[in-house]
N, C-alpha and C positions, 0 to 999 in steps of 0.2 A: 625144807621150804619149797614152795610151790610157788612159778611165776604165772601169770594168767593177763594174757591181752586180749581185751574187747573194745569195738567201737560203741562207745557211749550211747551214739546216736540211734543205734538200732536194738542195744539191749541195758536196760537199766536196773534187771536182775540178774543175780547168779548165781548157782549151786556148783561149789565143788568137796566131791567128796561127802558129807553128810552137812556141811555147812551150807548157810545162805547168807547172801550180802544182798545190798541192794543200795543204789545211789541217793544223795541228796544234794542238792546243791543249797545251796544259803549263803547272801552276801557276797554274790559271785564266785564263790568258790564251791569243788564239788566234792564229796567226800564219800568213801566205799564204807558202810556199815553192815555192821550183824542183824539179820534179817529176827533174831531172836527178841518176842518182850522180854526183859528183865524177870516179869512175875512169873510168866507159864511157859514163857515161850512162843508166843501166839506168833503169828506171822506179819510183823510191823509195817510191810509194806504193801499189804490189802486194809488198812489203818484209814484214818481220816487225819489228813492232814491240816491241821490249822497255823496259818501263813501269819494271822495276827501275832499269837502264842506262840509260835516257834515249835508246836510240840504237835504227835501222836497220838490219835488214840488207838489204841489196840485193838483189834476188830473182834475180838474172844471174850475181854471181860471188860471192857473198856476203861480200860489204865490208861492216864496220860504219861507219855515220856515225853520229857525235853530233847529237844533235838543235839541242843548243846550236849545234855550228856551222854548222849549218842558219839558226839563227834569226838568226846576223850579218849575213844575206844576205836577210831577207824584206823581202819585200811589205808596205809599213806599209798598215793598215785602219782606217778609219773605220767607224765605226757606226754607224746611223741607223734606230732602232726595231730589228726583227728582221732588218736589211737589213744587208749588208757592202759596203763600194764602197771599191776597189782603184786605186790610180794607178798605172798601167805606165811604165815608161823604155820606150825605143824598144829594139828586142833589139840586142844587140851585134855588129858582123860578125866573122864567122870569119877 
């Protein structure tokens, strides 16, 4: 496991290791997500985001994701003052 602290305020993406996450907030809450589309892979957070829909589209093939099923899969985050600090699982192998 890998622990990782960022201030939110100044970076709302992250790579570590061959992974990318990238923040979403929704209903005032802010959740750490896999920066992966579901179909290919695309990179979800150069996406279009639509605020009505709650969803993504994917900037590669334009796949809509739910943002909800985004958030089954996040990053839970701790808080601490202005600080966010992320517990990673070890990445999965292919």
């Amino acid at each position: 496991m890998s622990v990782i602290k960022f201030d939110p305020h100044l970076s709302n993406f992250l790579i570590h290791g061959d992974r990318r996450f990238f923040l979403i907030s929704l209903d005032n809450s802010t959740f750490l997500v896999t920066d992966n589309c579901p179909h290919r892979g695309g990179p979800l957070h150069l996406g279009n985001f639509d605020c009505q829909k709650n969803t993504i589209i994917c900037p590669w093939h334009d796949l809509v994701v739910s943002i909800h099923h985004l958030q089954k899969s996040a990053v839970p985050l701790v808080w601490r003052n202005d600080i966010a600090v992320a517990v990673l699982s070890e990445a999965k192998s292919k």
